[in-house]
LUMKELO-404457 format. One record per residue (C-alpha): y, x negated, z. Coordinates in nm, 4 decimals. Each point is the difference from the previous one (the first is absolute). Layout:
N
+----------+----------+----------+
|       yy |       xx |       zz |
+----------+----------+----------+
|        Y |        X |        Z |
...
+----------+----------+----------+
REM end
This chain:
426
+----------+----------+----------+
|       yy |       xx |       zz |
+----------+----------+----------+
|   4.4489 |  -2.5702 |  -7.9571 |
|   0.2120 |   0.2746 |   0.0940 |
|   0.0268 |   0.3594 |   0.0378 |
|   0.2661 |   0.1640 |  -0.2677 |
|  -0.0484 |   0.3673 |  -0.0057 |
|  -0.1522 |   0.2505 |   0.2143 |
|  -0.0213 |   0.3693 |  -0.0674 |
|  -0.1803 |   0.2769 |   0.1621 |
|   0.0094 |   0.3331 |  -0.1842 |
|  -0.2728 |   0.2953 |   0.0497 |
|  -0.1520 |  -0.2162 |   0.2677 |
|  -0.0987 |  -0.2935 |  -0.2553 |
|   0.1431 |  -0.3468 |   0.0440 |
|   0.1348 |  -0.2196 |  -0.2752 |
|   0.0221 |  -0.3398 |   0.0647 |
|   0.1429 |  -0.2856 |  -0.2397 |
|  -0.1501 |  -0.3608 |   0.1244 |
|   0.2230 |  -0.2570 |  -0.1607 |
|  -0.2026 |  -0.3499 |  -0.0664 |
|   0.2264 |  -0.3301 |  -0.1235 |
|  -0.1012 |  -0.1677 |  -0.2892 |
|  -0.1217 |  -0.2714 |   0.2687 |
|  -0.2331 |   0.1981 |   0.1884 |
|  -0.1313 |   0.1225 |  -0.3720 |
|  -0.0675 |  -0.3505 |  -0.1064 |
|  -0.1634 |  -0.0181 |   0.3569 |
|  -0.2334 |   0.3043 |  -0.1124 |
|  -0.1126 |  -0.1623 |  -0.3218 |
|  -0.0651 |  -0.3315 |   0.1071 |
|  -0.2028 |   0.1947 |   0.2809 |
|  -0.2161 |   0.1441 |  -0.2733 |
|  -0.0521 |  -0.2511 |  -0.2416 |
|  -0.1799 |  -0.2235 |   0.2954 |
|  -0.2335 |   0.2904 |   0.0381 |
|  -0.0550 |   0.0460 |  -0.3449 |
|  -0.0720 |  -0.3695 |  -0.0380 |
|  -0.3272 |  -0.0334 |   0.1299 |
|  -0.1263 |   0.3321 |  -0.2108 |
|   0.1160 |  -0.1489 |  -0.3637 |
|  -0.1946 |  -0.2265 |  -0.2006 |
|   0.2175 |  -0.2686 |  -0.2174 |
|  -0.1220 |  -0.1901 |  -0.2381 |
|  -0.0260 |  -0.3457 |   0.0922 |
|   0.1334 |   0.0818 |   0.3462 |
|  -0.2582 |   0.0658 |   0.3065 |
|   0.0667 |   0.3587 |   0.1581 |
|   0.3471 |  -0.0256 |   0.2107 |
|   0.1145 |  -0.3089 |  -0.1700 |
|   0.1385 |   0.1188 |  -0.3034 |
|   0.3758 |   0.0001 |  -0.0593 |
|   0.2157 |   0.3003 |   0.1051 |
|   0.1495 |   0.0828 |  -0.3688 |
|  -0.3886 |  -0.0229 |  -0.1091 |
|  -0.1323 |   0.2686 |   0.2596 |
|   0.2586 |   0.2027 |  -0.0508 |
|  -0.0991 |   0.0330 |  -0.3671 |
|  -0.3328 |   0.1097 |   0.0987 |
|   0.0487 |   0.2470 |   0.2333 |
|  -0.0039 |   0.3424 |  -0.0598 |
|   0.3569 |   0.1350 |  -0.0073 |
|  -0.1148 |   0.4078 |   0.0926 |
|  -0.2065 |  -0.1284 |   0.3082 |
|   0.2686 |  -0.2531 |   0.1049 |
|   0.2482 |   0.2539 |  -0.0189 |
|  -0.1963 |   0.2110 |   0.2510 |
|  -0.0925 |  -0.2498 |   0.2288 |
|   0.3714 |  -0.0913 |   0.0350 |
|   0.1179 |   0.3250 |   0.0644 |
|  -0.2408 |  -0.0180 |   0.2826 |
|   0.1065 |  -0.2862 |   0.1255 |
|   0.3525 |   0.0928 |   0.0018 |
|  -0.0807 |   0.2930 |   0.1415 |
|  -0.1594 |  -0.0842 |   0.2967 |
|   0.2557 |  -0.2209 |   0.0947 |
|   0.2872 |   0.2850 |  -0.0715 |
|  -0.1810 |   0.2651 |   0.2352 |
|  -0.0562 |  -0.2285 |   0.2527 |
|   0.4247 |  -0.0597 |  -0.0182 |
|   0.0811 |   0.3713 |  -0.0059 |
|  -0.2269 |   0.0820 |   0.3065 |
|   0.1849 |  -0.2556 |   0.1718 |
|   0.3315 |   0.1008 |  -0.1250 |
|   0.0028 |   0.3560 |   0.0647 |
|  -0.1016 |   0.1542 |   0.3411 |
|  -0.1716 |   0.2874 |  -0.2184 |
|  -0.3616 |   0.2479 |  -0.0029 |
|  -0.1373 |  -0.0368 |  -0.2855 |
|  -0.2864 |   0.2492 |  -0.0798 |
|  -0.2027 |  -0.2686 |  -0.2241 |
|   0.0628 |  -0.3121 |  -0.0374 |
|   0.3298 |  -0.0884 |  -0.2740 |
|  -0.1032 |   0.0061 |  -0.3362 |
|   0.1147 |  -0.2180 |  -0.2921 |
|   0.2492 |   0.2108 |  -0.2748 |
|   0.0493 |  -0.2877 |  -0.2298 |
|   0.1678 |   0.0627 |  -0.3412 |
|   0.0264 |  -0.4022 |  -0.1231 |
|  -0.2499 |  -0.2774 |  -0.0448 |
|   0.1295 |  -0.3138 |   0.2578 |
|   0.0707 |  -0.2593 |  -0.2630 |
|  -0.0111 |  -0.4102 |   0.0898 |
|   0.3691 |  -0.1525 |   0.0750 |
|   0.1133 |   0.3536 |   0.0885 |
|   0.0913 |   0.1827 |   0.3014 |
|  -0.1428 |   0.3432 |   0.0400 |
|   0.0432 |   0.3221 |   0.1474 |
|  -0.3084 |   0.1920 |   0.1687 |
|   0.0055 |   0.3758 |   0.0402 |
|  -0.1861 |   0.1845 |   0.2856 |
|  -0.0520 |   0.3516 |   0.0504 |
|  -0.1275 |   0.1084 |   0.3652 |
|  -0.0655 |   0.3718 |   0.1212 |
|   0.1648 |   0.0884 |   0.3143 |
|  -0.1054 |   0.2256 |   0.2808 |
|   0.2078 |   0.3273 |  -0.0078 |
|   0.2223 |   0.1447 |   0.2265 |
|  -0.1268 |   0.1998 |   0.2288 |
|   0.1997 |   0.2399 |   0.1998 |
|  -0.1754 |   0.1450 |   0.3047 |
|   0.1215 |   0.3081 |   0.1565 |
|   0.1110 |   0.0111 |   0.4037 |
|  -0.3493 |   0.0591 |   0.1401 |
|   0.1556 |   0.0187 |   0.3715 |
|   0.1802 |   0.3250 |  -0.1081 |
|  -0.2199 |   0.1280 |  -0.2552 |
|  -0.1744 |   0.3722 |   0.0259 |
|  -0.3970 |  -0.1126 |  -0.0516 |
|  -0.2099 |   0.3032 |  -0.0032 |
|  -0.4024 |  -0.0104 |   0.0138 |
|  -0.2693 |   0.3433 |   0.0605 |
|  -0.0960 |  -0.0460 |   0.4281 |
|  -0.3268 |  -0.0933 |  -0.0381 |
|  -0.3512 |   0.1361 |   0.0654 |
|  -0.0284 |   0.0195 |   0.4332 |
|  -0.2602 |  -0.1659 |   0.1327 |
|  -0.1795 |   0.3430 |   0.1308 |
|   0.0053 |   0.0856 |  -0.3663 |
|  -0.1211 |  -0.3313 |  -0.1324 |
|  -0.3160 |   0.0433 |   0.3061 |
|  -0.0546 |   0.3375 |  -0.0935 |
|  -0.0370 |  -0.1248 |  -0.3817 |
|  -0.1978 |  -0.2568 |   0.1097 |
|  -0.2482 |   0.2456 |   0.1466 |
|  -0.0121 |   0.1787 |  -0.2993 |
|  -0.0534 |  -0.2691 |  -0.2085 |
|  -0.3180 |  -0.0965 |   0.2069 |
|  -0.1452 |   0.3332 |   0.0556 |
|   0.0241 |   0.0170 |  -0.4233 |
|  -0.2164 |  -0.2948 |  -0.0491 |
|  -0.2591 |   0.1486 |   0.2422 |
|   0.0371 |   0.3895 |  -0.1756 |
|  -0.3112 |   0.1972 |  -0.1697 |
|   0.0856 |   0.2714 |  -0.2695 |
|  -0.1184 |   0.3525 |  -0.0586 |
|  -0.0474 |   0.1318 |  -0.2864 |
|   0.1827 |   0.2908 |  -0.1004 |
|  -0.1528 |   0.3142 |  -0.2119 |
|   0.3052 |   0.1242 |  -0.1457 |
|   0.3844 |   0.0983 |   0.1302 |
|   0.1456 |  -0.3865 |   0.1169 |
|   0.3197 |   0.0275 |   0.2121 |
|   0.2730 |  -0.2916 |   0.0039 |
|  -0.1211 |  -0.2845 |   0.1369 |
|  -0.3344 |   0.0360 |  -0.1298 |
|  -0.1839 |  -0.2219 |  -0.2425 |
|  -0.1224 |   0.0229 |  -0.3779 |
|  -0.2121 |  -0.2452 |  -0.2205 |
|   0.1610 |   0.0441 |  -0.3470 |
|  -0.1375 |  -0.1158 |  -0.3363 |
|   0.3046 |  -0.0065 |  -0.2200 |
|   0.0682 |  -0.1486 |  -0.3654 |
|   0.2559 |   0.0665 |  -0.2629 |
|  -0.0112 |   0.2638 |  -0.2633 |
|  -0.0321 |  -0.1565 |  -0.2955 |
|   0.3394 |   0.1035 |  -0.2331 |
|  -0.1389 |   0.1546 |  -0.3399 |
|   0.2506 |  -0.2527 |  -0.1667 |
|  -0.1525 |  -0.3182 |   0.1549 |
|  -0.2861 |  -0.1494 |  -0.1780 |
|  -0.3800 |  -0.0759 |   0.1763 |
|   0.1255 |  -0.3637 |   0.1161 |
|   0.2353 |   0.1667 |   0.2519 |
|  -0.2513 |   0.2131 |   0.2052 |
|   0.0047 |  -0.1287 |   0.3826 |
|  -0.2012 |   0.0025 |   0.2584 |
|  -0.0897 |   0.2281 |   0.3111 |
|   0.0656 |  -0.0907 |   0.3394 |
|  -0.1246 |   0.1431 |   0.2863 |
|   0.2563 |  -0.0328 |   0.3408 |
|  -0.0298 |   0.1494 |   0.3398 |
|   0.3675 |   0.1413 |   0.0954 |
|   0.1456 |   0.1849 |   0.2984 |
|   0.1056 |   0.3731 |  -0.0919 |
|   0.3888 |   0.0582 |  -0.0123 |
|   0.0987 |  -0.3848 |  -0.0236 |
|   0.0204 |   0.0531 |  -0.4176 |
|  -0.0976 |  -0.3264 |  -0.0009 |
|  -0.1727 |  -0.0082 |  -0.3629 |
|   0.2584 |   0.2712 |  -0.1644 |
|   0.3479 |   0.1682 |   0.1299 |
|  -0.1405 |   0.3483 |   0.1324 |
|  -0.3207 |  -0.0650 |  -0.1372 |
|  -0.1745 |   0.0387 |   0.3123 |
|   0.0960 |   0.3973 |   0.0344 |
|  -0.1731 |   0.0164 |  -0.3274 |
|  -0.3523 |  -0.1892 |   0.1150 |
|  -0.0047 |   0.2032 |   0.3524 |
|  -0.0280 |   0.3641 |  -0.2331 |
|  -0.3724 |  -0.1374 |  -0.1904 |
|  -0.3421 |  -0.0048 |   0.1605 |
|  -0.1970 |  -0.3357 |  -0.0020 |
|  -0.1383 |  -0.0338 |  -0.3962 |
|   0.2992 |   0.1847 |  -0.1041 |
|   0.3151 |  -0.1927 |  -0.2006 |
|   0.3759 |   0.0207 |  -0.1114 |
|   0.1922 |  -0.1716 |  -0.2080 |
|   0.3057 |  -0.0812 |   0.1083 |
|   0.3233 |  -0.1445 |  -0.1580 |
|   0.1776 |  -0.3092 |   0.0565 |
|   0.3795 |  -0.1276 |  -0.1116 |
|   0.0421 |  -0.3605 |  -0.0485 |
|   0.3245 |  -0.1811 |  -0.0963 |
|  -0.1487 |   0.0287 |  -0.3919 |
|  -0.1802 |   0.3237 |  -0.0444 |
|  -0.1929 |   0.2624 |   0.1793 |
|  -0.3806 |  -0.0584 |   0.0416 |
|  -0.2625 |   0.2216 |   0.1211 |
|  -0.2774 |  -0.0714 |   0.2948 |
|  -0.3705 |   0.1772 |   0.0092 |
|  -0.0188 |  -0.0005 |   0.3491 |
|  -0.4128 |   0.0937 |   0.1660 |
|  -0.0544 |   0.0683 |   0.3527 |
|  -0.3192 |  -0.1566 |   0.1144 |
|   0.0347 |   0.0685 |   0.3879 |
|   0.2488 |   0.1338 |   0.2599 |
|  -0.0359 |  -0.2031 |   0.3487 |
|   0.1573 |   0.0217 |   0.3600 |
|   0.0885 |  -0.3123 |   0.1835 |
|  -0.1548 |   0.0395 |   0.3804 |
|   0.1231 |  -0.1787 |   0.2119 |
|  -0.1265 |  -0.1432 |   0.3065 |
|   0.0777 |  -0.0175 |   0.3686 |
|   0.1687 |  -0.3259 |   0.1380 |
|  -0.2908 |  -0.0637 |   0.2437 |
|  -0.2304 |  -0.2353 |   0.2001 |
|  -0.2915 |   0.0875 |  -0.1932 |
|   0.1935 |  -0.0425 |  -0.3435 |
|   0.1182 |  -0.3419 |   0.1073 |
|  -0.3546 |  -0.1311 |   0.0416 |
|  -0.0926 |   0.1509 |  -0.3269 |
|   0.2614 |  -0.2063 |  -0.1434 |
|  -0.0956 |  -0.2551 |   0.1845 |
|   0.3137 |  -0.0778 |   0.1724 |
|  -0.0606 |  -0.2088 |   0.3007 |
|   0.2429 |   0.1148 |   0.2490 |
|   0.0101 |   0.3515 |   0.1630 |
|   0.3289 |   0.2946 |  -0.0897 |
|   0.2449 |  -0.1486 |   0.2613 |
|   0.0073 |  -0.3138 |  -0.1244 |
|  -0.0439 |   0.0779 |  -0.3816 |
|   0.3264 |   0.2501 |   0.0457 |
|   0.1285 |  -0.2731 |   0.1878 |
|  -0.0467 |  -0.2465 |  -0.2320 |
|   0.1375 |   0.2342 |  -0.2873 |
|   0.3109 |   0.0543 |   0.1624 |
|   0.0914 |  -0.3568 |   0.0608 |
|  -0.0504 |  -0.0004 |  -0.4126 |
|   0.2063 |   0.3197 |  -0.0355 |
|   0.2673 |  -0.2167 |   0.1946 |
|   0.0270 |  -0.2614 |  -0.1762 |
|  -0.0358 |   0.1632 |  -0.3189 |
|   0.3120 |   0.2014 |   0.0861 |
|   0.1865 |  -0.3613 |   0.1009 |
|  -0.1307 |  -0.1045 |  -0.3519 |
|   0.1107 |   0.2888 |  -0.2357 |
|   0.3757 |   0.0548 |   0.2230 |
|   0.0261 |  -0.4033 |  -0.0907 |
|  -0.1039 |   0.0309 |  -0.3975 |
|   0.2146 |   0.3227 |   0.0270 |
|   0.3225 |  -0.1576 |   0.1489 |
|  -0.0473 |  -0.3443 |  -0.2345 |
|  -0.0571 |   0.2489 |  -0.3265 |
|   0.2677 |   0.1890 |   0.0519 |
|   0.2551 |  -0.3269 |   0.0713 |
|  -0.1495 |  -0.1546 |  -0.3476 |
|   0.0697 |   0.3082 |  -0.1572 |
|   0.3579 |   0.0527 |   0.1122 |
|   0.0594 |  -0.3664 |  -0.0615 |
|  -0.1749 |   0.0355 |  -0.3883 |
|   0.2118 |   0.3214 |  -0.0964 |
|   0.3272 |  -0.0945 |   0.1563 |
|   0.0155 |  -0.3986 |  -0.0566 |
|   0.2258 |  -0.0826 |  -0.2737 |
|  -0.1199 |  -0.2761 |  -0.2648 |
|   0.1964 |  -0.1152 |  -0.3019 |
|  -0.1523 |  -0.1759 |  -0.3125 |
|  -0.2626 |  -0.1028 |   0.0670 |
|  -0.1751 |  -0.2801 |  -0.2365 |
|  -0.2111 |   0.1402 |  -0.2293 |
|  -0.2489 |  -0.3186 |   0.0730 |
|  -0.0422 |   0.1263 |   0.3599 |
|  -0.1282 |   0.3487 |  -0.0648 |
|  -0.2050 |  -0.2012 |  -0.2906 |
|  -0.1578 |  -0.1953 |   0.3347 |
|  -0.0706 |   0.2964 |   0.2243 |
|  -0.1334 |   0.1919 |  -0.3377 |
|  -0.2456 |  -0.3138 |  -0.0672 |
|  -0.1737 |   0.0380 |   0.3578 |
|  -0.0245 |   0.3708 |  -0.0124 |
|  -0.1913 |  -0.0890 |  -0.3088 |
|  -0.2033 |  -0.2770 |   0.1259 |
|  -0.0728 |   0.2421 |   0.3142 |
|  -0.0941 |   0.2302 |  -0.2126 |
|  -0.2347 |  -0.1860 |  -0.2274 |
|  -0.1839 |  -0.1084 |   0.3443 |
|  -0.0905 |   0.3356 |   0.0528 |
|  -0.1160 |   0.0525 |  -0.3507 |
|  -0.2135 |  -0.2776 |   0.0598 |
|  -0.1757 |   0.1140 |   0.2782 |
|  -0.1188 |   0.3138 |  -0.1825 |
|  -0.1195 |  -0.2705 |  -0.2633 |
|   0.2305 |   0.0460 |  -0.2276 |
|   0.2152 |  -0.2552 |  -0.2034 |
|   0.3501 |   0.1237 |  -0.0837 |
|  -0.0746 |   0.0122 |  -0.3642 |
|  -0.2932 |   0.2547 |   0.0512 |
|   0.2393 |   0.2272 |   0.2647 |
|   0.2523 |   0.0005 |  -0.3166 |
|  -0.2355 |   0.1049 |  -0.2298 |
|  -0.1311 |   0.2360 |   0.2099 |
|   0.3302 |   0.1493 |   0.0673 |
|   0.1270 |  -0.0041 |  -0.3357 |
|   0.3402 |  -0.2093 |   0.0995 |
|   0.1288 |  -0.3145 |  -0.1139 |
|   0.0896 |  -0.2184 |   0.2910 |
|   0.3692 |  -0.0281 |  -0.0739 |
|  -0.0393 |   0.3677 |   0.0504 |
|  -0.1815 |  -0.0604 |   0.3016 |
|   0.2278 |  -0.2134 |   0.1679 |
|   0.3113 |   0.2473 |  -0.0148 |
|  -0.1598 |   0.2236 |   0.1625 |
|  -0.0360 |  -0.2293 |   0.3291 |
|   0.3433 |  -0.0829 |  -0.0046 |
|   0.1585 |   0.2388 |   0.2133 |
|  -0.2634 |  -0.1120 |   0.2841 |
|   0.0801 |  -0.3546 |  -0.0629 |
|   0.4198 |   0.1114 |  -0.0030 |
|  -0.0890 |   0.1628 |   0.3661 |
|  -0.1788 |  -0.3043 |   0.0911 |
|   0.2608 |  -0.2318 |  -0.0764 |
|   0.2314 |   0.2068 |   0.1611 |
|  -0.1468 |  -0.0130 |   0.3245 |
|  -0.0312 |  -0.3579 |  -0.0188 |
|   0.3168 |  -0.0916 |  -0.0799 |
|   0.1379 |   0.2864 |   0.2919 |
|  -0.2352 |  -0.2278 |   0.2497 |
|   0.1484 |  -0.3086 |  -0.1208 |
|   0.3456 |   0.1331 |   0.0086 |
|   0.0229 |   0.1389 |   0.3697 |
|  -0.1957 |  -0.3450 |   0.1151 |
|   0.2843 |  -0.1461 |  -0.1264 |
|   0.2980 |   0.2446 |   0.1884 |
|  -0.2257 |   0.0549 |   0.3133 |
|   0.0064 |  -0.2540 |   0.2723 |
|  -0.2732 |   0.1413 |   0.2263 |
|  -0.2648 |  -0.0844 |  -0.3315 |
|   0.0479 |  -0.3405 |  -0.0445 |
|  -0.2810 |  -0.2488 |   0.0474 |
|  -0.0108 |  -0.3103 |   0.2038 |
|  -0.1413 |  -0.3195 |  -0.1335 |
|  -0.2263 |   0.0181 |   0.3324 |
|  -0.1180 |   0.3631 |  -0.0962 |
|  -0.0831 |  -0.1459 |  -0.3744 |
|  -0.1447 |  -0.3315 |   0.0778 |
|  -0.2470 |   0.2127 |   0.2657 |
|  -0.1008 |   0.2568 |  -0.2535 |
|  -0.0675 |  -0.2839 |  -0.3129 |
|  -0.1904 |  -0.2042 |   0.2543 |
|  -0.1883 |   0.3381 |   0.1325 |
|  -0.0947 |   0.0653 |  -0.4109 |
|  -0.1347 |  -0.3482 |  -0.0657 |
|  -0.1914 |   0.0401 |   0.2825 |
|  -0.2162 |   0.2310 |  -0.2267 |
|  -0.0844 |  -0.2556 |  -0.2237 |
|  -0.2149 |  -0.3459 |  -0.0055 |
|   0.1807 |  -0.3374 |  -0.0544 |
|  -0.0998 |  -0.0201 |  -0.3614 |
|   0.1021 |   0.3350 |  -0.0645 |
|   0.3649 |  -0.0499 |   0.1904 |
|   0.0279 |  -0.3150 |  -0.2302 |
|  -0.0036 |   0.1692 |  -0.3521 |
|   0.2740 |   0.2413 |   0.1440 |
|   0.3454 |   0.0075 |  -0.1051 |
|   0.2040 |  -0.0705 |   0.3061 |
|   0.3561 |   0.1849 |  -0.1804 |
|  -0.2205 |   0.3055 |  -0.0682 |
|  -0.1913 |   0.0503 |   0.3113 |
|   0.3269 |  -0.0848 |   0.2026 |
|   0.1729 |   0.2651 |  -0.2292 |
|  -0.2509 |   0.2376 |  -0.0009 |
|  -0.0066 |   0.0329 |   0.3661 |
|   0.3545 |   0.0217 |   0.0250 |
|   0.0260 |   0.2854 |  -0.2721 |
|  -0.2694 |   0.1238 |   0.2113 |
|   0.1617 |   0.0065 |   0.3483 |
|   0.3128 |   0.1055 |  -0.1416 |
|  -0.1447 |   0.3576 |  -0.0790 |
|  -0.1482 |   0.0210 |   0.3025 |
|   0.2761 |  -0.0776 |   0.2060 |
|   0.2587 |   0.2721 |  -0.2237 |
|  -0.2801 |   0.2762 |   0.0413 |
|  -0.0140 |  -0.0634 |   0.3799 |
|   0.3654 |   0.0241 |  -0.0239 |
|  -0.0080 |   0.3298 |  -0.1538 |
|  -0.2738 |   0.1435 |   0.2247 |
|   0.2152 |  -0.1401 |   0.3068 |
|   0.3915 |  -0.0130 |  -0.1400 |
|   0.0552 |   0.3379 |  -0.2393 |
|  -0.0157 |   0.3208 |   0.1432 |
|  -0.2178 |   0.2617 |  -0.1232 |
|   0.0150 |   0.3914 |   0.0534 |
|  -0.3079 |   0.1972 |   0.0008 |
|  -0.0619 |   0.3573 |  -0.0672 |
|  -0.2654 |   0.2076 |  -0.1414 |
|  -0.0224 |   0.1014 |  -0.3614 |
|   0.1683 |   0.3071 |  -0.1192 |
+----------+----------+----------+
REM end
């Protein structure tokens, strides 16, 4: 067995595995013996009948296949051990002849390779992110948020300001060129005034009518334009309350205002710590996704990443108890259809992942100890009973936590390593 040509072009290996007509024989021989026992001869007991006779019995199509196999097997294992290489999938078999008896033969393997990736000098690089939120301003929101939960309304006559409230019953006008299937439903919403929450400057519209009164009000979509009949049921003020003793009990909040500030500005604090951290790490990912160079990349890779967005997705559909055939349907799309569109989140996926890979590769300070690994697999067994631990698979829980450990260590390095300006929005 030997090795006679190996190409790489666009990132995909070709491999010729040469076999002499002595290893071949080898093969067949191999087979026959377990064929044997499976063939029934007359006047021979299964396993005992002559080689020349099984081989007339057995079918040629299924032999064929099973040889290929066979050969296979035994060529991948040679090329991974031949060439120091990192394979995306395992090789795959590219045959274009049938191995014939007395003959040598030449096996063809195709392999996808991982692409180049060229990361940009993140030492010198000008990251920008928007300074975020202080932590007086997180508190004060905080506040806010709690006093809103704990707010009565007022209801309103007539003449709402900004910042006030109106229930709305709204529903479509019905187009005099649609037919009686198409007529949709009212909904009723409660909306804050000056927001335009339900329709671009709708809300200047609402504040002019008197409870009882309605509009109609027109709406541009991407298609067409489409009209709204928009009723005003109420107008309501928000009031909100004092941040006091007394409304603490009526919340029942067990602790008195110095220590419930207290306590929400330790959360403000960290908070802050939090959202500067996501900020810096976003920002870094970001650079790192618009400015890394990748070339060719194998069309069976983005095919991977594609296939879990997919999967991920169909999870979700399930939990709403819904199969994927019925969200189809339902949505009028075929799933070919379906699948392009979550391609270019599956491209930015990949992308990431192979940037992550990439700079554990280049950057020293990332690299994992067999101490640091060995702790962490023996940490997430720990999790699980004997019998459970036993049905594992060793090579995927060892590489799972590696994979795992590797992104955490490149995202510390990015919180820690890349600098970051911040500055508020424009």
């Amino acid at each position: 067995m030997k090795l006679s040509n190996y190409e790489i072009k666009d990132n995909i290996a070709t491999a010729n595995v040469d076999f002499t007509k002595e290893e071949m024989n080898a093969f067949f021989k191999s087979l026959y013996k377990e064929y044997a026992p499976l063939i029934s001869v007359q006047g021979f007991r299964k396993g005992k009948a002559p080689i020349h006779l099984i081989k007339n019995s057995i079918n040629p199509v299924r032999f064929k296949e099973d040889m290929i196999t066979k050969i296979g097997e035994k060529g991948i294992i040679f090329l991974l051990n031949e060439k120091d290489e990192e394979y995306i999938d395992y090789p795959r078999i590219d045959y274009k002849e049938d191995p014939v008896e007395d003959n040598s033969y030449t096996l063809i393997l195709k392999a996808d390779l991982y692409p180049t990736v060229e990361i940009p000098d993140l030492k010198n690089s000008k990251i920008t992110a928007e300074t975020p939120p202080s932590e007086k301003e997180i508190f004060d929101k905080k506040i806010v948020e709690f006093l809103d939960v704990h707010s009565t309304w007022e209801i309103l006559e007539d003449n709402p300001s900004v910042g006030d409230y109106a229930v709305v019953e709204y529903k479509q006008v019905a187009d005099a060129k649609e037919t009686d299937e198409k007529q949709i439903e009212g909904q009723t919403s409660l909306i804050e005034l000056g927001k335009n929450t339900l329709f671009p400057n709708g809300d200047n519209e609402i504040m002019k009518l008197k409870p009882g009164e309605e509009v109609v009000i027109p709406y541009k979509t991407a298609a067409k334009e489409i009209s709204f009949s928009v009723k005003v049921v109420s107008f309501k003020k928000k009031i909100m309350p004092e941040l006091t003793e007394e409304l603490l009990k009526k919340a029942n909040v067990e602790k008195d205002l110095a220590k419930f500030n207290n306590d929400f500005e330790k959360e403000a604090k960290a908070d802050s710590e939090q959202i500067l951290k996501e900020r810096h790490i976003n920002s870094v990912v970001e650079y790192l996704y618009k400015n890394t160079s990748i070339d060719n990349v194998p069309e069976k890779l983005l095919d991977n990443y594609t296939n879990m967005e997919v999967e991920e997705y169909k999870n979700n559909i399930e939990k709403m108890k819904l199969t994927m055939d019925e969200f189809l349907t339902r949505s009028n799309m075929k799933f070919e259809a379906f699948k392009k569109q979550l391609e270019p989140a599956a491209e930015k996926r990949m992308k990431i992942d192979l940037i992550i890979r990439q700079m554990y590769k280049d950057i020293p300070e990332v690299k994992i100890n067999d101490d640091e690994l060995k702790s962490k697999i023996k940490e997430f067994l720990g999790m699980y009973k004997v019998d459970e631990q036993k049905k594992m698979d060793m090579q995927e829980v060892n590489q799972y936590i590696k994979d795992r450990m590797i992104r955490e260590n490149v995202i510390k390095y990015m919180e820690t390593s890349v600098p970051v300006t911040f500055s508020k929005k424009s």
